[in-house]
N, C-alpha and C positions, 0 to 999 in steps of 0.2 A: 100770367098768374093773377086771379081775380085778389083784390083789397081781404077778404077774411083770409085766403091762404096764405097773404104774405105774410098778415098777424101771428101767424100760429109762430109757438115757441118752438125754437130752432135746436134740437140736439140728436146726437149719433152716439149708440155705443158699440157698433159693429162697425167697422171699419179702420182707417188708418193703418191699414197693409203696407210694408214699405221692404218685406224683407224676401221671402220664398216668390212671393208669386206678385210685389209688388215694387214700387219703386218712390224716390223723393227723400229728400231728409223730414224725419218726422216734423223739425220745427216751422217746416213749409205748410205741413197741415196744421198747425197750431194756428199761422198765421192767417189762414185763410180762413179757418170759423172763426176766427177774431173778427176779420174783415167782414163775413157774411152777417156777424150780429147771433151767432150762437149762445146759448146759453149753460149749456155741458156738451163735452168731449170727451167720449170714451176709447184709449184705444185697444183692440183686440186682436193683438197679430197671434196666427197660426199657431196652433203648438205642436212642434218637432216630432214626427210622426216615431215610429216603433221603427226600426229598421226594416222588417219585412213588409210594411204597410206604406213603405214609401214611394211619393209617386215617380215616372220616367223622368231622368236627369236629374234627379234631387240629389243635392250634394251628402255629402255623408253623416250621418248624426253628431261626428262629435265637430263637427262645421256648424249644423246649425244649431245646435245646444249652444256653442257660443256665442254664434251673433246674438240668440235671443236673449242671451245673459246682458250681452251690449243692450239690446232694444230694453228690456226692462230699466237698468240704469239708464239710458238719456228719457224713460219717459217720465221717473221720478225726479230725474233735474228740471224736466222740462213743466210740470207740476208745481215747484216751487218758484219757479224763476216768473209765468206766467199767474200765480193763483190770485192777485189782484184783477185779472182780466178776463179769465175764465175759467171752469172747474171742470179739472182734465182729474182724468181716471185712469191710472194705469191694471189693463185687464188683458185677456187671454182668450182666443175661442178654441175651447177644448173640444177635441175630438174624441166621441167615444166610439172603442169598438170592445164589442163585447167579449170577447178574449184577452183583451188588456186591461180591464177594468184596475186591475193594483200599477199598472204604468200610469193611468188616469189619476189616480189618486196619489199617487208617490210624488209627479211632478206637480200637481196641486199645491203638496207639501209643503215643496221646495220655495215656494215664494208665495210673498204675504199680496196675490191682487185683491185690489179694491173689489174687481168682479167679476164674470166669470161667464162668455157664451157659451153654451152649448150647444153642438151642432153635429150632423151628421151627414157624413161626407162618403160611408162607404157602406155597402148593402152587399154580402155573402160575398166579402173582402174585396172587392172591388171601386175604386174609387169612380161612382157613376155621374158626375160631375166633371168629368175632367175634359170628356171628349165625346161623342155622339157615340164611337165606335166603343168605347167603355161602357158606356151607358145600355148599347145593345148586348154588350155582354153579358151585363146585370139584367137583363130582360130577360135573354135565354137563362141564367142563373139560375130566375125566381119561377120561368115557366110563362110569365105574361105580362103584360103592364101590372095588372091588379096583382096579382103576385108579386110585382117588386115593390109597390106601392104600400099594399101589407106589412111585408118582410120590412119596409125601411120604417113605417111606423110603430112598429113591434120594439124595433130596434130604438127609435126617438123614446119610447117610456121605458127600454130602457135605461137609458140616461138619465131620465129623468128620476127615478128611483134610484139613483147613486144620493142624490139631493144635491147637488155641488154646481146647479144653474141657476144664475139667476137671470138672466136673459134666453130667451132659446129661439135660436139661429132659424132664422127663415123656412117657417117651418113646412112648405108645400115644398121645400126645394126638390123635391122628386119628381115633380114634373118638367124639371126645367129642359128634357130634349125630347119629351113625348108630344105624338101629333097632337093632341088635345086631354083639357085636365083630366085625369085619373079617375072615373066612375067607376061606381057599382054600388051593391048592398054592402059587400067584404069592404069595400074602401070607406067607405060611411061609415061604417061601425068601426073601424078601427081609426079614422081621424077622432071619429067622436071618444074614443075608449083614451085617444092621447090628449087630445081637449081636458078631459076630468083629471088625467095624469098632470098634466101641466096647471090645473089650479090647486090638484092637491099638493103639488109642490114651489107653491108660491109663486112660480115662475111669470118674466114679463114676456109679450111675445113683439120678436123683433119684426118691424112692417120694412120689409127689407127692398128698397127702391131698386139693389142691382139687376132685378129678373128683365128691367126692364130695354136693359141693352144684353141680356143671352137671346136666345130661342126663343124661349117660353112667352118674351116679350107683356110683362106686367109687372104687376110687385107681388111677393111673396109676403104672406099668402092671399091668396085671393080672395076677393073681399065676402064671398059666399061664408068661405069657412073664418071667414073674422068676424062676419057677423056673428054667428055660432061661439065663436069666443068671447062677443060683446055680449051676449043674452047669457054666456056665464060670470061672467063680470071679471074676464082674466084680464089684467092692465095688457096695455100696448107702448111701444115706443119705436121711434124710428131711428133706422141705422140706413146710411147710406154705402156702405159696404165699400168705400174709399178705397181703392189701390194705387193712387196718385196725387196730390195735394190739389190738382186741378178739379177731381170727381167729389172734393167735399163739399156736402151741401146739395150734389148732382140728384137732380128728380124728386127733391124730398117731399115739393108739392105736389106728387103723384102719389108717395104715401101717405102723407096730411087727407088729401081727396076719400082711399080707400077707408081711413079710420071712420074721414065723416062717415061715408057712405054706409059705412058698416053698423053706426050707431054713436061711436064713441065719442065724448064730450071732453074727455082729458088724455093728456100723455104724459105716461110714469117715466121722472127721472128720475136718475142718479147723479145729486151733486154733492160736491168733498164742501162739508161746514163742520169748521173745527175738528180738522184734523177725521174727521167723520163722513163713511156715507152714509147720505139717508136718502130716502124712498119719498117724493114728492109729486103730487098729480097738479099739474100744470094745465089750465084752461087753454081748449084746445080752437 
């Protein structure tokens, strides 16, 4: 890692998975962006899917409705116990699907996070993420790549028109089992159509380093279309998408690299001051 990447300020607010599809005691990832020289920590576990939207072997809802009531409580203790050392966020990456939008919002309700990803996991209910052969099945779904690619952008503003993101989750993630990125005119226009959705809704976009141990093998999103979000001047921020205490911090100088690349000179945090977030561009 060259001297200016190591400079850059260190913070994630997607990630510290440790419950559905992760593992660690969260106070392990505390410890380790301590160690790393972090500057905020956000964590964003999963939210408890709908019962019909959940994936193979998922325990049952009112299983995980509870752990995550657990995971909320240790992340607010873990918030005060550490806030001399570093400013941990306790947050959510919310799943929209467009037939639950009042489940979206209801569990919103239920608790006061600091903040909020939003991310899209499932394209004409299908979770195409999960496995290659799920993925193909969202392919025949939508009719083509560019068809799912569409449909799953259509779908991203939708969320974004709920208003309730303020981070928004790795946003190419629909190419992550396709031979190669997603072209056309249709896909153009409708990343671009979600580009203008995502700044009219304040949103920061996450420069998400996990793409780069899937398939897709890079960071989301790629730097073409981050560029296109640097010349609209939507903030960025990195999230190392953590599912293990060991992964925090993993590759981040591969997203620091894309922001350069892309144009950007700062990265928007969120850190807890006086009892408050706020919204800070950090020289990048």
């Amino acid at each position: 890692m060259s001297q200016q990447q190591s400079t850059a300020p260190l913070v994630s607010y997607h990630g510290g998975h440790s419950l559905t599809d992760g593992e660690g005691e969260p106070e392990r990832f505390v410890e380790a962006a301590i160690e790393k020289g972090f500057v905020g920590l956000g964590f964003s576990e999963h939210m408890p899917l709908p019962p019909r939207y959940a994936y193979p072997a998922s325990p049952e809802w009112a299983i995980l409705k509870k752990n995550f009531d657990g995971y909320v409580e240790t992340i607010r203790k873990l918030q005060e116990t550490y806030r001399a050392d570093l400013s941990i966020l306790v947050g959510i990456e919310a799943e929209y699907l467009p037939d639950e939008e009042a489940y979206l919002s209801g569990f919103l309700d239920e608790y006061a996070f600091d903040y909020v990803v939003g991310s899209v996991h499932f394209v004409a209910g299908i979770g195409f993420d999960y496995s290659q052969e799920f993925y193909d099945q969202a392919v025949e779904a939508c009719g083509s790549y560019e068809g799912l690619a569409v449909e799953y952008y259509r779908t991203v503003r939708g969320l974004l028109a709920m208003g309730v993101t303020d981070v928004l989750g790795h946003l190419d993630l629909i190419d992550i089992f396709s031979p190669k990125s997603i072209s056309g005119p249709q896909v153009r226009e409708a990343e671009d159509e979600t580009l203008e959705a995502a700044k009219r809704a304040n949103a920061i976009l996450d420069v998400n380093a996990r793409g780069l141990i899937k398939p897709v093998q890079r960071v989301y999103p790629r730097v073409e279309l981050l560029r296109r979000a640097c010349e609209l001047k939507i903030p960025a921020t990195l999230g190392d998408d953590s599912h293990a205490p060991d992964q925090v911090g993993a590759h981040l100088e591969h997203s620091v690299a894309a922001m350069r690349a892309a144009g950007y000179t700062s990265i928007e945090a969120l850190l807890l001051k006086d009892d408050r977030v706020v919204r800070q561009a950090l020289p990048l």
